[in-house]
C-alpha positions as CSV (number, residue, x, y, z in Angstrom):
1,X,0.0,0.0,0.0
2,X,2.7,2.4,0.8
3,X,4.6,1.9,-2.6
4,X,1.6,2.3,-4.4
5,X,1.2,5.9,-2.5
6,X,4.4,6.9,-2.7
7,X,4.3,6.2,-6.8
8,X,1.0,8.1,-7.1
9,X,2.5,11.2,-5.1
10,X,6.2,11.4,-7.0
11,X,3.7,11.0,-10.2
12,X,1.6,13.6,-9.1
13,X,4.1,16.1,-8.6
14,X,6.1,15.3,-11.5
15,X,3.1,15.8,-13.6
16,X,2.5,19.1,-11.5
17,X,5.9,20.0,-12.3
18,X,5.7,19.6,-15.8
19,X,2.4,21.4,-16.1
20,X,3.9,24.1,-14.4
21,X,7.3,24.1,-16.8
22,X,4.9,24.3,-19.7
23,X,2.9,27.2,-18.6
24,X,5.6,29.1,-17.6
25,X,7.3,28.1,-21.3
26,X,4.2,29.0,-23.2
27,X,3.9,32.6,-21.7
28,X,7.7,33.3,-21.7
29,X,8.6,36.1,-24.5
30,X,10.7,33.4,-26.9
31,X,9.9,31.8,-30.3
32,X,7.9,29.0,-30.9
33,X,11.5,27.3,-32.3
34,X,12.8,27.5,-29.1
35,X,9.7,27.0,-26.9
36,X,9.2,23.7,-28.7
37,X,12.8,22.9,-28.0
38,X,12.4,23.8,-24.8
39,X,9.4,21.8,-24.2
40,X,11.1,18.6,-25.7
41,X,14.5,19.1,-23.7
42,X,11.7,19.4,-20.8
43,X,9.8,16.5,-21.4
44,X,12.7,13.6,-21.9
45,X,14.8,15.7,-18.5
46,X,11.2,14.8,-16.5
47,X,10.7,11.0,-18.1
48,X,14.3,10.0,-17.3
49,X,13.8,11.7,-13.5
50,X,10.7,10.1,-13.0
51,X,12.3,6.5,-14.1
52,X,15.1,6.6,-11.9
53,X,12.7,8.1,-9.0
54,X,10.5,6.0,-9.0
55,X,13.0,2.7,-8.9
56,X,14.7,4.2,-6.2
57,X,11.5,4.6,-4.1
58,X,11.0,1.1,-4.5
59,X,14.3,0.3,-3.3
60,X,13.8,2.2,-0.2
61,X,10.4,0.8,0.3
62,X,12.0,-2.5,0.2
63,X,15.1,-1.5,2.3
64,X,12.3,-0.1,5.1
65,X,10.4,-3.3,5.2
66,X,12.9,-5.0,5.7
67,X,14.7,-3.0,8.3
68,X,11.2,-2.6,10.1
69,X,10.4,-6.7,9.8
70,X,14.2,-6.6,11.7
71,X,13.4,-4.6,14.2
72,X,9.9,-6.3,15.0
73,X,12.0,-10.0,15.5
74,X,14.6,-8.2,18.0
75,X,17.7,-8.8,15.1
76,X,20.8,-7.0,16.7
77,X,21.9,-6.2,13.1
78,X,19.7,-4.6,10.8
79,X,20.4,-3.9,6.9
80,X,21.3,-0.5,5.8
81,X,19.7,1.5,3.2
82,X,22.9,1.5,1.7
83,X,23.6,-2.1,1.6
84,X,19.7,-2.9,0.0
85,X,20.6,0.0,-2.8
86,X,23.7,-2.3,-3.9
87,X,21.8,-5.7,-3.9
């Protein structure tokens, strides 16, 4: 349940984000050349954000279940964010 929240919220700002990019591209004072370049430069900087975002939120979801699941059994050593990121 909390990964599924998580990816709605980092989607719903990203796509706030962009809305907000775009709207403040369309009313700037440039050409429609460059607003279109803009726009695309824009677009594929947001995709490639949002792809690496939202695996590293998963990751951490992961990393934080397990650490809690730890915790819960009494474990003296608990895995490190760190040491989920590299597996």
């Amino acid at each position: 349940m909390f990964q599924s929240v998580a990816s709605r919220s980092v989607l719903l700002f990203l796509g706030g984000a962009a809305i907000g990019a775009g709207a403040a591209l369309l009313f700037a004072p440039t050409s429609g050349r460059d607003t279109r370049r803009k726009l695309k430069q824009l677009s594929g900087d947001l995709a490639h954000k949002a792809s690496t975002l939202q695996e590293a939120c998963r990751k951490a979801s992961v990393a934080g279940k397990e650490a809690f699941v730890h915790t819960l059994n009494g474990s003296a050593k608990s895995p490190t964010i760190e040491t989920q990121m590299h597996h």
